[in-house]
C-alpha positions in Angstrom: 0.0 0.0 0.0 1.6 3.2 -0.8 1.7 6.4 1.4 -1.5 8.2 -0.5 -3.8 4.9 -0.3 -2.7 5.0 3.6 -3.4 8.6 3.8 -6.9 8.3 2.3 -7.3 5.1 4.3 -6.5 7.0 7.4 -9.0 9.8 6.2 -12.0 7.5 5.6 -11.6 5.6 9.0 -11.9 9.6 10.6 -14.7 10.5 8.5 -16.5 7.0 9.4 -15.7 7.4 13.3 -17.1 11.2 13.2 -20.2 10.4 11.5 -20.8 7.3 14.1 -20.1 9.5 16.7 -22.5 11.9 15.1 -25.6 9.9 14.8 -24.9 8.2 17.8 -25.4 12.6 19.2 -28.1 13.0 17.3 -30.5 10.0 18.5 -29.9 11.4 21.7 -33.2 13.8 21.6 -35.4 14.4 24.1 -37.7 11.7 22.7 -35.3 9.3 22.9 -34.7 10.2 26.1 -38.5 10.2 27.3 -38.9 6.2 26.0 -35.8 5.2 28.0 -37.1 6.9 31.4 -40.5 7.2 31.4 -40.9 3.4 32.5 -42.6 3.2 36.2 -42.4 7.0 36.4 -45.9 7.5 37.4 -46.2 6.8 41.6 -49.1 6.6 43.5 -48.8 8.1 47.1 -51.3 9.1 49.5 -52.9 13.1 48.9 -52.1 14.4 52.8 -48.4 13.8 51.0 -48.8 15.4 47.4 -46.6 18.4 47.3 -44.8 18.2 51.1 -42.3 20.3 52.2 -39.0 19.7 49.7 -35.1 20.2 50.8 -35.8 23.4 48.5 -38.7 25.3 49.9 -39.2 25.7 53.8 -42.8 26.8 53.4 -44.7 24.2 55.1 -47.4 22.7 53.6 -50.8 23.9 54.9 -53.4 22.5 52.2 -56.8 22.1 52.9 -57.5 20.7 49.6 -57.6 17.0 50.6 -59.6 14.8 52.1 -62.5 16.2 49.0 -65.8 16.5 51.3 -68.1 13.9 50.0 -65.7 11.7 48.4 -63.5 8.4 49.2 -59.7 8.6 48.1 -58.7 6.0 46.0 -62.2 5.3 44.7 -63.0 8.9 43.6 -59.8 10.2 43.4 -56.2 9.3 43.9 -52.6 10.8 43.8 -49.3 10.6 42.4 -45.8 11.5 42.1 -44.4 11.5 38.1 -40.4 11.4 38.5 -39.2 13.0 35.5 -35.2 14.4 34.5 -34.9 17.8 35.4 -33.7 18.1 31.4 -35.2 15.4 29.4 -31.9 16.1 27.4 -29.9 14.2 30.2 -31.9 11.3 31.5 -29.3 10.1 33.9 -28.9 13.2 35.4 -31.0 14.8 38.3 -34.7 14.3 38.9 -37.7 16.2 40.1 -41.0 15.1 40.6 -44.6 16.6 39.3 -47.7 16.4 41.4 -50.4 14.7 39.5 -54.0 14.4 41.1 -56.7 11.9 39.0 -60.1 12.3 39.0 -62.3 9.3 38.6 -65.3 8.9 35.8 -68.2 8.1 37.3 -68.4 5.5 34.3 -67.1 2.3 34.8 -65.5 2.4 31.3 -64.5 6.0 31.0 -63.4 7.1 27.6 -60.0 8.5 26.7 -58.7 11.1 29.8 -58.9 14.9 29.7 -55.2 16.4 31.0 -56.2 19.5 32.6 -53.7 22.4 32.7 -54.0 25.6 35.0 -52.7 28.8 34.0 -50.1 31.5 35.6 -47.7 30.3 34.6 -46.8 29.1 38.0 -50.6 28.6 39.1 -51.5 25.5 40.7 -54.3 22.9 38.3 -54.4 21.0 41.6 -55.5 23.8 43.8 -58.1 24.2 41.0 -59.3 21.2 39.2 -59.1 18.8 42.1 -62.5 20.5 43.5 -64.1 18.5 40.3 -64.0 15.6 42.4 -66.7 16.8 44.5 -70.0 15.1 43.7 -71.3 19.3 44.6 -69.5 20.8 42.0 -72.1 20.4 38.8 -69.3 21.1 36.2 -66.5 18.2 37.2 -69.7 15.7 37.6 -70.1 16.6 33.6 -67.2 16.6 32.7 -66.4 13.4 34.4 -69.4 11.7 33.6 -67.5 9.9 30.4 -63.7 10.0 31.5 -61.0 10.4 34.2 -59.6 13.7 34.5 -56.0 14.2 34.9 -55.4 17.2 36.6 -51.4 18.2 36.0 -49.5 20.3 38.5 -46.5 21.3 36.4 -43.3 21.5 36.8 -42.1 24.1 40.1 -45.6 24.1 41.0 -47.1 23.9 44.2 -47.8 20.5 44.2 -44.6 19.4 43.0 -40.9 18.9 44.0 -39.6 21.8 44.4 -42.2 23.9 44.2 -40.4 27.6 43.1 -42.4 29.9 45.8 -40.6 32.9 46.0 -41.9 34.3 50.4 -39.5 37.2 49.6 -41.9 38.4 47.3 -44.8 38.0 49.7 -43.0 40.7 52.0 -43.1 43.4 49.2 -46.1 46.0 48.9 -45.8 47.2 45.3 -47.5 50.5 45.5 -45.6 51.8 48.9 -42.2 49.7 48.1 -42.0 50.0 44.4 -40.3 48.0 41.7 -36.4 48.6 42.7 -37.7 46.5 46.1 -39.3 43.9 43.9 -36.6 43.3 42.0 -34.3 43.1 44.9 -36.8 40.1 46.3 -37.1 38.7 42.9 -33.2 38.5 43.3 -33.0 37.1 46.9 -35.6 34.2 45.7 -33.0 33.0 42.8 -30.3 33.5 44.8 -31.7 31.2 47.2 -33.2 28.6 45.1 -30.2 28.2 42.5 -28.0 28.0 45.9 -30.2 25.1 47.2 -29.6 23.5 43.2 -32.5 24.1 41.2 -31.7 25.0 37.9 -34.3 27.8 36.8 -33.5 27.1 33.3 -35.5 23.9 33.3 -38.7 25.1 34.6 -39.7 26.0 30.6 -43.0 24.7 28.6 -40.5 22.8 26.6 -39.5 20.7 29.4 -42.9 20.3 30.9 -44.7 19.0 27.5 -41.8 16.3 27.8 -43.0 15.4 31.3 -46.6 15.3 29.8 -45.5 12.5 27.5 -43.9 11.0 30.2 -46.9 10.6 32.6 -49.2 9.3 29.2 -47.1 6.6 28.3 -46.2 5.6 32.5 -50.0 5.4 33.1 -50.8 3.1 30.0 -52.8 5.4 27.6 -52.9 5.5 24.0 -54.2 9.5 23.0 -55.6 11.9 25.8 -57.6 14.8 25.6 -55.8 18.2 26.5 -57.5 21.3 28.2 -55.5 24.2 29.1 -56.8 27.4 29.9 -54.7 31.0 30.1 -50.7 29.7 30.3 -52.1 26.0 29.9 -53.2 27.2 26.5 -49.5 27.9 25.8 -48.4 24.2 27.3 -50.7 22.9 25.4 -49.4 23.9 22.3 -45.9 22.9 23.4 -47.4 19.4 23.5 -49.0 19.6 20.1 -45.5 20.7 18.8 -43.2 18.3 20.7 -45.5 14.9 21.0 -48.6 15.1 18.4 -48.9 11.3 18.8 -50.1 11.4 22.2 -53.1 14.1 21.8 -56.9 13.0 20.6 -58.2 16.7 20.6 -57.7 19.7 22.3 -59.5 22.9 24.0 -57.8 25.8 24.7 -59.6 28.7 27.0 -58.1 32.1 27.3 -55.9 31.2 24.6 -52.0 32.6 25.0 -50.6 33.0 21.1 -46.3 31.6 20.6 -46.4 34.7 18.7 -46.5 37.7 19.1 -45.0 37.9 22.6 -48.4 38.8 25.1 -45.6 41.3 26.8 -45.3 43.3 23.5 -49.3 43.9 23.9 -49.9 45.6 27.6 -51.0 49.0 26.3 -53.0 47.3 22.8 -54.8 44.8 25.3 -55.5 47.5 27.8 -56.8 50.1 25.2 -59.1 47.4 23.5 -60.5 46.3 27.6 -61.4 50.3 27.8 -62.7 50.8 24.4 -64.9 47.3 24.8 -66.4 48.0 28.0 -67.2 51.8 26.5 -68.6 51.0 23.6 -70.4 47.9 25.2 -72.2 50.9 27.7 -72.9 53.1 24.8 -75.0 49.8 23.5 -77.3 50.0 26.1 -79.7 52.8 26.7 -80.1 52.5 30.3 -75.7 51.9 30.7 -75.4 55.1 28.5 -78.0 57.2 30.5 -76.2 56.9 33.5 -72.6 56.6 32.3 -72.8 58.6 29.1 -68.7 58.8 28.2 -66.8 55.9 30.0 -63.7 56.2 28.1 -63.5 59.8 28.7 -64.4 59.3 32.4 -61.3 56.6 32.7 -58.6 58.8 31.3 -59.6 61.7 33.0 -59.5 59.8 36.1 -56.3 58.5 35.5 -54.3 61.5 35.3 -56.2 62.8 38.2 -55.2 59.8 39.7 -51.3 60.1 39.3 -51.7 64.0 40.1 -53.1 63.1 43.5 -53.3 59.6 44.5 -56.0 58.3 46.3 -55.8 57.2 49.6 -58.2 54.5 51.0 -58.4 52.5 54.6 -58.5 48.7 54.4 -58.5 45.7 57.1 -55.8 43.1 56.4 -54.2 39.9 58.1 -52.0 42.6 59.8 -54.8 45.1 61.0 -55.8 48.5 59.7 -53.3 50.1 56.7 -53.5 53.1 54.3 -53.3 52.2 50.0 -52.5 55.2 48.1 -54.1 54.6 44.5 -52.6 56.2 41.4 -53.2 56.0 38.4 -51.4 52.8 36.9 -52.9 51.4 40.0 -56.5 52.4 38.8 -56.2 50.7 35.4 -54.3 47.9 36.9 -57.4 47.1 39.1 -59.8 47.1 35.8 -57.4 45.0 34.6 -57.6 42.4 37.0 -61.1 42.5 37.8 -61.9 42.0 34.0 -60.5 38.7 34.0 -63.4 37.6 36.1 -66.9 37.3 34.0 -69.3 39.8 35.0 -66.6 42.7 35.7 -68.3 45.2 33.0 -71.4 45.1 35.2 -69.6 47.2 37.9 -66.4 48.6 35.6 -68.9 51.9 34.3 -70.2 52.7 38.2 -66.6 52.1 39.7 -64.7 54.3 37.0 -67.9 57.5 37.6 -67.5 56.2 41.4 -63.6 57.2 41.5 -63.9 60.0 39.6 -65.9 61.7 41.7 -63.3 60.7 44.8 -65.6 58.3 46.1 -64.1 54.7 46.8 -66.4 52.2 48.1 -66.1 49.7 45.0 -62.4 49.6 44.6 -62.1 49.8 48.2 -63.4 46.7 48.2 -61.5 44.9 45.9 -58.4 46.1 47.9 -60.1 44.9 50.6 -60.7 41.3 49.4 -57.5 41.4 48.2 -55.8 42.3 51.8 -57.9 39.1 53.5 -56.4 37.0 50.6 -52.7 37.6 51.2 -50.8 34.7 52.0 -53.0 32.4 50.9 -51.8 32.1 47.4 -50.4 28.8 46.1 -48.8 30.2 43.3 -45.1 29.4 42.3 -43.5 32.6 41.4 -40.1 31.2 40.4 -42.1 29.3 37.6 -44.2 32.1 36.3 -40.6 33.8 35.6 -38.8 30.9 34.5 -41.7 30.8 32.2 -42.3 34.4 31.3 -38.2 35.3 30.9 -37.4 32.3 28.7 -40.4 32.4 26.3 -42.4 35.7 26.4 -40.0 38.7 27.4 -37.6 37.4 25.5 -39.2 38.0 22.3 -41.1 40.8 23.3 -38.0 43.3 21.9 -40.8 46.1 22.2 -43.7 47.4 22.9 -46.7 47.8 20.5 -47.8 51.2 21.0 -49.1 52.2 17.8 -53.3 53.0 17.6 -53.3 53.4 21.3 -54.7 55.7 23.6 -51.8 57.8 25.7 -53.1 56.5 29.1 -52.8 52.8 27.5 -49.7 53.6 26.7 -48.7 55.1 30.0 -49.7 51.8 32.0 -48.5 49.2 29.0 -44.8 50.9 29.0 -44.9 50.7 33.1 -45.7 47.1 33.6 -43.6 46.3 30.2 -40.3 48.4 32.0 -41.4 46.2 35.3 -41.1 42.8 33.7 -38.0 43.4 31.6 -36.5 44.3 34.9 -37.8 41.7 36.5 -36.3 39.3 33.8 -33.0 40.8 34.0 -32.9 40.1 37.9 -34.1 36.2 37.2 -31.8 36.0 34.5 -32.9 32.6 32.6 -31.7 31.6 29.1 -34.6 31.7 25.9 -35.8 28.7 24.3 -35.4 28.5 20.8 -37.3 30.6 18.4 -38.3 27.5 16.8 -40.4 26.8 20.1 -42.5 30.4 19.3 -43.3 29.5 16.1 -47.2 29.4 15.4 -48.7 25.6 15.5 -50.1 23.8 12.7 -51.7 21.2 13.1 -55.0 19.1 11.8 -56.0 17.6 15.8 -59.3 18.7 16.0 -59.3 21.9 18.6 -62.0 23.5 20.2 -60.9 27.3 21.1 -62.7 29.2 23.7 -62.4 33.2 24.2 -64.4 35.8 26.4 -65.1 39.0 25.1 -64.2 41.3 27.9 -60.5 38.9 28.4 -58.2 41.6 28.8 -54.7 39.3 29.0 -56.4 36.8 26.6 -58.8 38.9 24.2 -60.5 37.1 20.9 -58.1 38.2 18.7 -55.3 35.9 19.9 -57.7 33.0 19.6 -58.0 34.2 16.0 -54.4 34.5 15.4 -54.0 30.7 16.4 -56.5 29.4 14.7 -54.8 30.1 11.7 -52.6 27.1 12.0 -55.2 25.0 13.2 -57.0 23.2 10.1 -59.6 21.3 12.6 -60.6 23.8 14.5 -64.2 25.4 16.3 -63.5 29.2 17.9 -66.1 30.0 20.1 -66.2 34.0 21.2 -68.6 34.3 24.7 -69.9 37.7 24.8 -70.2 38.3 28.3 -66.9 36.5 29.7 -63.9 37.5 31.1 -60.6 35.0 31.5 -61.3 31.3 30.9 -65.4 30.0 29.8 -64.6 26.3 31.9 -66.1 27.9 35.5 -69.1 30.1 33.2 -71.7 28.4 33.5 -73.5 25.7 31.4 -72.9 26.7 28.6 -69.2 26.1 28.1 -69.3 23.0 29.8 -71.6 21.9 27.4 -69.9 22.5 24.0 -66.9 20.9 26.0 -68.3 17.6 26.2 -69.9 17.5 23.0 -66.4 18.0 21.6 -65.0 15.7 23.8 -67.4 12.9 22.5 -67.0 13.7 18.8 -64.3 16.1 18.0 -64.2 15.9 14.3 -68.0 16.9 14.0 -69.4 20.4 13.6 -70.4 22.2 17.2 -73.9 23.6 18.2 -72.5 26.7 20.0 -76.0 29.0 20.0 -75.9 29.0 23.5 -73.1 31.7 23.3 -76.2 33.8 22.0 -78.4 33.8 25.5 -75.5 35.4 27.1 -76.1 38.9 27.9 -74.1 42.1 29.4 -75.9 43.8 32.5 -74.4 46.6 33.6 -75.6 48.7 36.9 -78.3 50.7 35.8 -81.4 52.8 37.6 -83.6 50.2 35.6 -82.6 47.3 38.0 -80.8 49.3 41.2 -82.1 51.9 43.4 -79.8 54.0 43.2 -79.9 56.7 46.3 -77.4 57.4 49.0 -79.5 55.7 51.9 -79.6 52.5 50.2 -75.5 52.0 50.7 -75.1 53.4 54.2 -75.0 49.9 55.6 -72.6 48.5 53.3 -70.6 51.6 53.2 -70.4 52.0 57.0 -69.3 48.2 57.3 -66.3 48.9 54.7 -65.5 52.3 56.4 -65.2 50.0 59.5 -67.4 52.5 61.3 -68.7 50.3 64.5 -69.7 53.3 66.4 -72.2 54.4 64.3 -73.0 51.0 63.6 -73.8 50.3 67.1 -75.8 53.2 68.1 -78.1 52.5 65.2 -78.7 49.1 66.2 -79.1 49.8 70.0 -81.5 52.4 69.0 -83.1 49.8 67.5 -83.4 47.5 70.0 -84.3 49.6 72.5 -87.4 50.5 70.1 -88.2 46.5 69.4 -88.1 45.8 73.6 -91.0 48.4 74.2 -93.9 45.8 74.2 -91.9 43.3 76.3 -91.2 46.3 78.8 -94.3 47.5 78.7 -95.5 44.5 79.4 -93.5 43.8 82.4 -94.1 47.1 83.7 -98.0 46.6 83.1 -97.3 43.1 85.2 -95.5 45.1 88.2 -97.8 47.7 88.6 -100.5 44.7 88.8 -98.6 42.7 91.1 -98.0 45.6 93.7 -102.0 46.9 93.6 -103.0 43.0 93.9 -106.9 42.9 94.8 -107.6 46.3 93.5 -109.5 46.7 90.5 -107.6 48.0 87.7 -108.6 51.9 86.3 -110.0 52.0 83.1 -107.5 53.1 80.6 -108.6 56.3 78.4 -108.3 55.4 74.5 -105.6 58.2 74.4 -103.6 55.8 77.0 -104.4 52.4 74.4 -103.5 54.7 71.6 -100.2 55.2 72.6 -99.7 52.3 73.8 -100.4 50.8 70.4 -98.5 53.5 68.1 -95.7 52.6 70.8 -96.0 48.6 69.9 -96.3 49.3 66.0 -93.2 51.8 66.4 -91.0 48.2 67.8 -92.6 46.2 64.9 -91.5 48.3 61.9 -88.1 48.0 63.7 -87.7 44.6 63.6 -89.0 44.4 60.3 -86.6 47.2 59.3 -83.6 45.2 60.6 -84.4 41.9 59.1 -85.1 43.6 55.6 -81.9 45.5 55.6 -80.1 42.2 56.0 -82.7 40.5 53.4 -81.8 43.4 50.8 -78.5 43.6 50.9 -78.2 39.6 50.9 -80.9 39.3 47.6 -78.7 42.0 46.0 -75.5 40.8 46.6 -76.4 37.3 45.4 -78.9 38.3 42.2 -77.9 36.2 39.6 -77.3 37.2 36.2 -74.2 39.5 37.2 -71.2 37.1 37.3 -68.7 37.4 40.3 -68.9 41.3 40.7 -72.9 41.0 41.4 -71.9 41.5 45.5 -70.4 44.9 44.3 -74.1 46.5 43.8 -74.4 46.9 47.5 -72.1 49.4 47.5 -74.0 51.6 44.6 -77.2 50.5 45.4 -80.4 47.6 45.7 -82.2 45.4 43.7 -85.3 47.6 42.6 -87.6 44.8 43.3 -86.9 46.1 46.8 -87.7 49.5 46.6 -91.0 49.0 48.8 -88.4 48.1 52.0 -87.7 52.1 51.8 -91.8 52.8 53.6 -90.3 51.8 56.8 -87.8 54.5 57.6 -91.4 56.8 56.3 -93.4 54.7 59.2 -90.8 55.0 61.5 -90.5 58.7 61.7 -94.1 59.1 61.5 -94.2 56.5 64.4 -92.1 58.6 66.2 -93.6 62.1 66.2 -96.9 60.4 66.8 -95.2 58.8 69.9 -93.4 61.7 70.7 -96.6 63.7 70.8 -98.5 60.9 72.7 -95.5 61.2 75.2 -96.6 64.7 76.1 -100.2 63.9 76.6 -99.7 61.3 78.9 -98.2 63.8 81.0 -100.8 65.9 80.3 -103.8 63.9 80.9 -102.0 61.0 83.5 -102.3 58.6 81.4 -100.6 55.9 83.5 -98.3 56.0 86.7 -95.3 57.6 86.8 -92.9 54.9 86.1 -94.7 54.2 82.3 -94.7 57.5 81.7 -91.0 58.0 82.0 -90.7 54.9 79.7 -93.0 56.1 77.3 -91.0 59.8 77.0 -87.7 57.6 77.0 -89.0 55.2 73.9 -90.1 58.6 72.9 -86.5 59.9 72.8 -84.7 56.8 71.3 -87.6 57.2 68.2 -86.7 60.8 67.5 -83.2 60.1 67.7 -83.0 56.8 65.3 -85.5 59.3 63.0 -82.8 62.1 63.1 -80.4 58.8 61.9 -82.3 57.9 59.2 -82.5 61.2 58.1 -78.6 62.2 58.0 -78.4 58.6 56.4 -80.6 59.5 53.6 -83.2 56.8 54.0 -86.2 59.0 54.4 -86.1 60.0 50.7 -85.0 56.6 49.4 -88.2 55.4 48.2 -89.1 58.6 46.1 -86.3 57.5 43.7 
């Protein structure tokens, strides 16, 4: 063999090993990985254990959520624990573990499974779905009349090991501490957590719709059915990209798009909330009569707001504090409440309400709020491995363009907080590959709410695109996520879910309709909110002296009586005098005065409870109280009329028995004294405004 015939002998051995070596790289993908490992993944342990404190979170775990009232674990529900790599790119490397809860069909040959996926990202589908169990919640008994549900706690959650919860954060107060504070906490989380050796970089969508695949294949099925609703929407299509073979159908609610980034579109989403809810008003006549220019209104209030903040007094965990309200923190509340259905009911009254420096209706939300803290189960560390990797990233800027100024104000705000934010977390992107839009022929069922301001109907839209098999269904009246609506949703849900390649019957969307607060169905008058005003201003005193007027009015027969019985008792064996009808009169006025009293008690209660509970006004229907009641109860408004007429009559009959001697002398001081206690509950209801109510 001469030298060249070595040399190229020489060369096509190193070509041969490099190209071995090569392919031998290359079928090293994360689906090669997932068939080697998923194997005996899936674990079953007992609930009271899913999600226990891990070496990487000291939190304790204080879950009510299990045992399920009315239900047997292990016969209606069980748990697990799915051990999966912490990167499906190294299966012999280090593990977590992800908190899976399954809900049993109440059919003893369920169907294929529904995956159920919460949003957040770093919300908890266990703290959410598991309640389906419950033979009293009407829309897990549908949905589980057919199949199991699976409900998945991904990945950092709060249900699985480690569970990213970032208490730092807890300690901030972002309207007195601002962002600089936040992102110092944000900082001292990751510190912590990448010091106790979690890698934050593996807490993506990428990585969970691997551990998806994994939990499939470890519990024996074939296809499952996915739902995913806000950031599940987003995992969902993760799995759709990364493991097709596995998914039957799909429904996404509250539908997050790969692209473009939802960071890039604070101030467009805000602007289109604002210009919805506006021209929604303008729609109806009664809406419009009341709040004629609700846009307008808004903006005008805002930069009121962030020249002179508001300042409002709310009970918390940690007793009485002042909020100072801005601007930003004005549209951030509309925000938030408008992921909730039924939010444009109150949105027109609060935005008038605030403008005109009065805060009962966002007092309470801050209030609700405030009795809510610490009881999140959220995993922050998630929501920004999440958020960093795969939404700010690409969000290079904001879209500003079409907006309103005061949408742009709030949009560039929160947009500056989260790139700050990210910078202080600090994760690396996924690729851009993993943003691209999906296509796909799985039949999908796609579920928006009008009035979703992080989520609106044109993002549902935008994915749709790619989706050849798809139904979009657009509910007029909802907010974020259709699953908890109603009826309705649930519905079209399992009609899909039994055939989801044939055409939907989604008509009911059409019986939905927006309410807003309106004179035609609320009495509107200041007297009708001093009881739910005075209980948010915390105002006891005032409280109490009204109701011991009261009583002291409602004990005037039983005294009477007794006083009647003494006087008998010490004049034994004399016959009693003959009372004059002026002395019955009063006496009767006096009663009648105690029994529109009661009544008056017990219908204040009845009011405010039929209001606060109407149906027909989603999950700001309570709010009313603090505007005013249900017109059907108009009528309740006579008996602050009968009281103060009851009371000068009394009052007058008070004098005559002096007068004329109607009785001894110990009645007639109890008489004047009821006498008294009437004119000064009447001089109450006056300053209250209740006297005028029912002229309204």
């Amino acid at each position: 063999m001469n030298r060249f015939s070595r040399w190229l002998l020489i060369c096509l051995i190193t070509v041969s090993f490099i190209l071995c070596e090569q392919n031998i790289l290359f079928s090293q993908t994360p689906d090669s990985v997932i068939s080697s490992t998923k194997s005996n993944a899936f674990e079953k342990i007992a609930c009271s254990q899913l999600g226990a404190t891990s070496e990487f979170n000291s939190e304790p775990n204080n879950s009510n959520l299990f045992p399920i009232p009315g239900t047997e674990e292990g016969k209606d529900y069980e748990c697990g624990s799915l051990t999966v790599p912490e990167h499906h790119s190294e299966p012999n490397g280090k593990t977590i573990t992800v908190g899976v809860v399954i809900v049993k069909s109440s059919n003893p040959n369920p169907a294929e499974p529904l995956v159920m996926f919460q949003g957040g990202p770093g919300g908890s589908s266990v703290g959410i779905f598991t309640s389906f169990a419950s033979p009293d919640n009407e829309t897990g008994e549908i949905l589980r009349a057919d199949r199991d549900l699976i409900v998945f706690d991904k990945r950092g959650n709060r249900y699985s090991k480690p569970w990213l919860s970032c208490p730092e954060l807890k300690q901030v107060n972002d309207t007195e501490d601002g962002i600089e504070v936040r992102v110092r906490a944000l900082q001292a989380c990751r510190d912590r957590l990448t010091e106790s050796g979690v890698n934050l970089a593996a807490f993506n969508s990428v990585e969970s719709a691997h551990d998806v695949a994994v939990l499939v294949d470890s519990l024996g099925y074939d296809k499952v059915n996915l739902y995913g609703v806000s950031y599940g929407t987003e995992l969902v299509f993760n799995i759709m990209r990364e493991h097709p073979e596995i998914i039957r159908s799909v429904i996404v609610d509250g539908i997050v798009p790969p692209n473009p980034s939802i960071d890039s579109q604070y101030a467009v989403i805000l602007d289109r909330l604002i210009n919805n809810i506006d021209q929604a008003c303008a729609d109806d006549a009664d809406c419009d009569e009341l709040y004629p220019d609700v846009k307008q209104i808004f903006e005008e209030t805002f930069h009121q707001l962030n020249q002179t903040p508001a300042s409002i007094q709310i009970v918390g965990k940690e007793g009485i504090k002042q909020e100072s309200i801005t601007g930003i923190d004005f549209a951030s509340v509309l925000f938030q409440m408008a992921y909730s259905s039924g939010a444009p009911f109150v949105m027109p009254a609060m935005i008038y309400q605030v403008h005109d420096r009065e805060y009962s209706l966002i007092t309470q939300f801050y209030y609700l709020n405030a009795l809510l803290e610490g009881a999140d189960d959220s995993a922050d560390g998630t929501y920004f491995s999440v958020k960093c990797s795969e939404d700010k990233f690409y969000a290079d800027r904001l879209v500003v363009e079409g907006v309103s100024d005061v949408a742009q104000d709030w949009g560039t705000q929160t947009f500056q907080e989260m790139e700050q934010s990210c910078q202080a977390w600090n994760v690396p992107a996924v690729k851009s590959s993993d943003r691209d839009l999906v296509v796909s022929d799985i039949p999908s069922l796609l579920f928006n709410g009008n009035f979703d301001p992080i989520t609106p109907p044109p993002f549902g839209k935008l994915v749709a695109q790619g989706l050849n098999n798809n139904t979009n269904v657009i509910f007029p009246a909802n907010g974020h996520g259709a699953i908890l609506s109603g009826s309705c949703a649930t519905g079209i849900m399992t009609k899909f879910l039994d055939r989801p390649n044939q055409s939907l019957d989604t008509s009911c969307t059409n019986r939905q309709k927006i309410s807003f607060i309106t004179k035609r169905n609320t009495l509107i008058a200041p007297g009708t909110t001093w009881l739910a005003q005075s209980l948010l201003d915390l105002a006891w005193g005032d409280i109490l002296r009204r109701l011991v007027l009261l009583i002291l009015l409602m004990l005037f027969p039983l005294v009477w009586f007794i006083i009647w019985l003494i006087t008998r008792m010490r004049h034994k064996g004399q016959l009693p005098k003959k009372s004059s009808s002026g002395a019955l009169w009063a006496a009767w006025f006096g009663t009648l005065l105690a029994a529109c009293s009661a009544s008056w008690i017990v219908l204040q209660l009845v009011q405010i409870g039929m209001t606060a509970t109407s149906g027909g006004h989603g999950n700001f229907g309570f709010t009313r109280i603090f505007v005013g009641v249900d017109r059907s109860f108009a009528w309740v408004y006579v008996i602050p009329i009968l009281i103060a007429l009851l009371s000068v009559i009394v009052a007058v009959m008070a004098i005559l028995s002096w007068k004329h001697h109607y009785w001894g002398k110990r009645r007639r001081f109890y008489y004047s004294f009821t006498a008294g206690v009437a004119i000064a509950y009447s001089f109450y209801l006056a300053m209250a405004g209740q006297l005028t109510v029912f002229f309204h």
